[in-house]
C-alpha positions in Angstrom: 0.0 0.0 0.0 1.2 3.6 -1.0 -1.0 5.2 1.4 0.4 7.9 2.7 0.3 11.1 5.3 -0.2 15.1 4.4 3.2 15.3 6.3 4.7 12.0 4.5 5.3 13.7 1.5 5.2 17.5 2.2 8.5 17.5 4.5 10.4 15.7 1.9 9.3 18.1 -0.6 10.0 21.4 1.8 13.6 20.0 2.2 14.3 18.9 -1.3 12.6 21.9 -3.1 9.8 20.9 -5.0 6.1 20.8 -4.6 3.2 18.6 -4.4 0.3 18.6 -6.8 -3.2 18.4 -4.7 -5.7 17.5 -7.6 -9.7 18.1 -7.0 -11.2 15.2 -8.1 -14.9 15.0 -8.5 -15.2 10.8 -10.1 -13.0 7.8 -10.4 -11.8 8.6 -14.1 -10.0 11.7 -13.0 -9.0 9.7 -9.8 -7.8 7.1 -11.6 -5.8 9.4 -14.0 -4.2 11.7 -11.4 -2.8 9.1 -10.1 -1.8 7.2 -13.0 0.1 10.4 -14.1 1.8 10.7 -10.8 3.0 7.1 -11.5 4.2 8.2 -15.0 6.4 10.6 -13.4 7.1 9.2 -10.0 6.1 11.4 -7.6 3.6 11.2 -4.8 -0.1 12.7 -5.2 -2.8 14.0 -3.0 -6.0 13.2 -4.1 -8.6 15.9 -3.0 -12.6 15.3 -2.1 -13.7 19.1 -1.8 -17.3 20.3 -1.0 -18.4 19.9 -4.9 -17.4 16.3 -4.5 -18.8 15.4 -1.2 -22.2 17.0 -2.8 -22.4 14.7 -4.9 -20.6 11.3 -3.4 -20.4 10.4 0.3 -17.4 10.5 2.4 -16.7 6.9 3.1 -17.5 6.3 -0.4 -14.6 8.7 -1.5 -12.4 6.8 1.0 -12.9 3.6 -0.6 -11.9 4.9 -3.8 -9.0 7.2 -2.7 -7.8 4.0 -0.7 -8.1 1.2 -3.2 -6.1 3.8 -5.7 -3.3 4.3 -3.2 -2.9 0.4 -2.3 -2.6 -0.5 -6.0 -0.2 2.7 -6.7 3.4 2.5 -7.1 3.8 6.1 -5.6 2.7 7.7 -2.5 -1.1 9.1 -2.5 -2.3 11.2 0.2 -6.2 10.7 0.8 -6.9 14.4 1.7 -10.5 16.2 2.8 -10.2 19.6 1.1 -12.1 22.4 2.5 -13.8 20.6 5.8 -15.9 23.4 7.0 -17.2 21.5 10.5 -15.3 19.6 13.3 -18.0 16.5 12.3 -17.3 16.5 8.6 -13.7 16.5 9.7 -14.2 13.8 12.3 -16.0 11.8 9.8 -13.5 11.8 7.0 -10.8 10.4 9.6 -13.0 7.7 10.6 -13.7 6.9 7.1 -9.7 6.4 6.4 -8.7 9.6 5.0 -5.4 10.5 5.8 -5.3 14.2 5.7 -7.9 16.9 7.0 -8.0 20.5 6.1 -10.0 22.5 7.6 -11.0 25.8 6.5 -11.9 28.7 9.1 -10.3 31.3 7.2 -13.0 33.2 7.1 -13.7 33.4 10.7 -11.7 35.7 13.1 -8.2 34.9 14.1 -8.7 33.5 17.4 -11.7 31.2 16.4 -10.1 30.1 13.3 -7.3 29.0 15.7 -9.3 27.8 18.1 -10.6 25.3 15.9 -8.1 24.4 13.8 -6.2 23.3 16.7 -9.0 21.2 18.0 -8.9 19.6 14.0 -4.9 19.5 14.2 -5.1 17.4 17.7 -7.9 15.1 16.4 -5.9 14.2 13.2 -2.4 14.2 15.5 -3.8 11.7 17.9 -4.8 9.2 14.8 -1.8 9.6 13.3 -2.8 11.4 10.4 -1.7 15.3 9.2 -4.1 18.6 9.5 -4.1 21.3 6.9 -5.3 24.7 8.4 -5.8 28.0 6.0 -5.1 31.8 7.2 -6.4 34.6 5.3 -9.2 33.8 2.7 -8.6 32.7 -0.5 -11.5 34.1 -3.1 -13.0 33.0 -6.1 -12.9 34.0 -9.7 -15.9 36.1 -10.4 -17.0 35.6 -6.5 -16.0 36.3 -3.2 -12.9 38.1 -2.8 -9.6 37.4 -1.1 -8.3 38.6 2.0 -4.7 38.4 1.4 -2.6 36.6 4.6 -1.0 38.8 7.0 2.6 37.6 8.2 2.4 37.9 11.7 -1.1 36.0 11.7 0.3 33.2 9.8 3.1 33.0 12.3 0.5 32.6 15.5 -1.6 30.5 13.4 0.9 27.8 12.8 2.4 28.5 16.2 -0.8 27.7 18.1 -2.4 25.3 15.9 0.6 22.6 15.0 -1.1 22.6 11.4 1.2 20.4 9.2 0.4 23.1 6.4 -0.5 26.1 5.9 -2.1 27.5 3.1 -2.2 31.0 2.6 -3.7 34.1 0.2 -1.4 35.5 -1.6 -3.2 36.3 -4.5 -4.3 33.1 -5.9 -7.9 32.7 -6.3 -10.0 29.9 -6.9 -11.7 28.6 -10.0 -9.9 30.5 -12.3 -10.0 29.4 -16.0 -6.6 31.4 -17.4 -3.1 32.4 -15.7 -3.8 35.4 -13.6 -0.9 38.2 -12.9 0.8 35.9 -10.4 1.7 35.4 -6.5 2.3 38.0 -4.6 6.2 36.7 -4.0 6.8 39.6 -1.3 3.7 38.4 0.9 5.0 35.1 0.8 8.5 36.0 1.6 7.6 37.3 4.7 5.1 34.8 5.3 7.9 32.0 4.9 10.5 33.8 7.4 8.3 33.6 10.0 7.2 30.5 9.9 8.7 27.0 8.6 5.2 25.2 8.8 5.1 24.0 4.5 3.0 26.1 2.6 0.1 25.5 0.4 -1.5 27.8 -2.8 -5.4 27.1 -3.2 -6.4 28.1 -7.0 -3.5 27.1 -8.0 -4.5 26.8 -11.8 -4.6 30.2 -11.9 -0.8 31.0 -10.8 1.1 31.2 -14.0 3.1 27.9 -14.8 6.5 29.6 -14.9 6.1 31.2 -11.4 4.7 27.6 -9.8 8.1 26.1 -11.0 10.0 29.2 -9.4 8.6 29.1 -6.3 8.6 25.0 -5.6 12.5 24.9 -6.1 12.7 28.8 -4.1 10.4 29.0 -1.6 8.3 27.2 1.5 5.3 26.3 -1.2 5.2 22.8 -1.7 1.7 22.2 -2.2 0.2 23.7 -5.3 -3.9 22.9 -5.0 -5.2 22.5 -9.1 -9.1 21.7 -9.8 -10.2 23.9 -13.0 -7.2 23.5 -14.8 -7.4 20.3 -14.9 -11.4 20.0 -15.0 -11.4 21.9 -18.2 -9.2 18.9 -19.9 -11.6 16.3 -19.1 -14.5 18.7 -20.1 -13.1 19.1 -23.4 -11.9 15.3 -24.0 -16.1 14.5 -22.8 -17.2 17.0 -25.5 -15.3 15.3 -28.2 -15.9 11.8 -26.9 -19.5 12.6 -27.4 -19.1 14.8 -30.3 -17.7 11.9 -32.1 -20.6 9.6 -32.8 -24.2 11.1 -31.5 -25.1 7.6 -31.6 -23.0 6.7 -28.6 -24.4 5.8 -25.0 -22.1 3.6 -23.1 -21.4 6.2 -20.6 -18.4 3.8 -19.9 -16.7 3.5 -23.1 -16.9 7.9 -23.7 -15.8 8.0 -20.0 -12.5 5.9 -21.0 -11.7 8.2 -23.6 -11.1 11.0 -21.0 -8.3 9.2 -19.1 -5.5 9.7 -21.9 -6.3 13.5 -22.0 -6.4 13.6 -18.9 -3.5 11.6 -17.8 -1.3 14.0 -20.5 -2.7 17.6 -18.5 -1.4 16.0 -15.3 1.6 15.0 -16.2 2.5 18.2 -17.4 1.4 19.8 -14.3 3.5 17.6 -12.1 6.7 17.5 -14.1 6.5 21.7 -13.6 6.6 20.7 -9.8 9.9 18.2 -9.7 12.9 19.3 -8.4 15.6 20.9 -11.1 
């Protein structure tokens, strides 16, 4: 089994300079693919069940899936709850299997967000799995907007929670379709010299490609969250799956022709994350 810990492979990648790709997933085929990628270039994955995905299939069912992936995987693959917004959801994902919880209180005050993370952190901790906390909202394209993170709250957020990450705002926004103007790589240097905790960028699909590669070999980010990038190539392999013969109906012969597409995307998203 290749199961492994938030902390498993996020340590290695803070010391040796590279990041770690946490992919959304919302069905098996991009599951599948993520981590068939991560195999092709032999490096660990986090598979991700947001809120969108939870929506639509239950927790322990995502388990079983995330699991049976990582026990057949040649590569380490982090069963992560992204986005937990509730000590219960959180408490359920751990005794489902998964092996990772963030929770997400960044849009509560300071103290509360804390608070609560901590009480997550502890939980995970005591089962012997790793706790993602966030500081400083991270918005959405066309949506809420972000709060960006402020150094010294970062610095008493990992301080009192014991997260394992962090993921901050820094300018990276979520559900964003095309490269945006960047990071905010000031923020984040002042953000990473207070604080050793690794550090994770939600929306990543919007950070330009050149600048995630930068700042995985540079800098404490080594966790780069990507969803809609990723999305939009198996929206566009469906589309021509189905485009192809309007005669088709075997949902299970168009779904397989997503998983090459699909499989390619990720691949080139992870080899941007490798060390030099």
């Amino acid at each position: 089994m290749s199961l492994a810990t938030l902390s498993d492979v996020l340590q290695p990648a803070l010391r040796g300079g590279y990041a770690v790709g946490g992919f959304v997933t919302l069905g098996w085929e991009e599951m599948r693919a993520y981590v068939a990628a991560a195999e092709a270039e032999n490096v660990p994955v986090i598979l991700q069940a947001g809120p969108g995905c939870r929506e639509h299939t239950p927790l322990p069912v995502l388990a079983a899936m995330f699991r049976t992936l990582a026990e057949g995987a040649s590569v380490p693959v982090v069963a992560h709850l992204d986005h937990g917004y509730s000590f219960e959801e959180c408490r359920i994902a751990l005794d489902c299997g998964f092996t990772s919880l963030m929770y997400d209180g960044s849009k509560k005050p300071l103290n509360q967000n804390i608070d609560e993370t901590a009480r997550i952190a502890e939980m995970a901790h005591d089962a012997g799995i790793s706790c993602e906390g966030e500081i400083g909202f991270v918005g959405y394209h066309g949506g809420a907007e972000s709060a960006g993170t402020d150094p010294d709250e970062a610095a008493q957020f990992a301080r009192q929670t014991g997260v394992d990450a962090m993921a901050i705002s820094v300018g990276n926004v979520h559900l964003q379709t095309s490269s945006g103007d960047g990071l905010d790589e000031e923020r984040i240097r002042a953000i990473e010299a207070v604080t050793d905790v690794p550090l994770v960028i939600h929306g990543g699909s919007g950070v330009p490609a050149a600048q995630r590669t930068a700042l995985a070999r540079t800098s404490s980010i080594c966790k780069y969250n990507i969803g809609t990038e990723l999305r939009m190539a198996f929206g566009a392999a469906l589309r021509d799956a189905v485009g192809a013969d309007p005669d088709r109906f075997d949902r299970v012969q168009i779904l397989k022709e997503t998983h090459d597409p699909v499989v390619a995307a990720t691949r080139r998203v992870l080899a941007a994350l490798k060390p030099a």
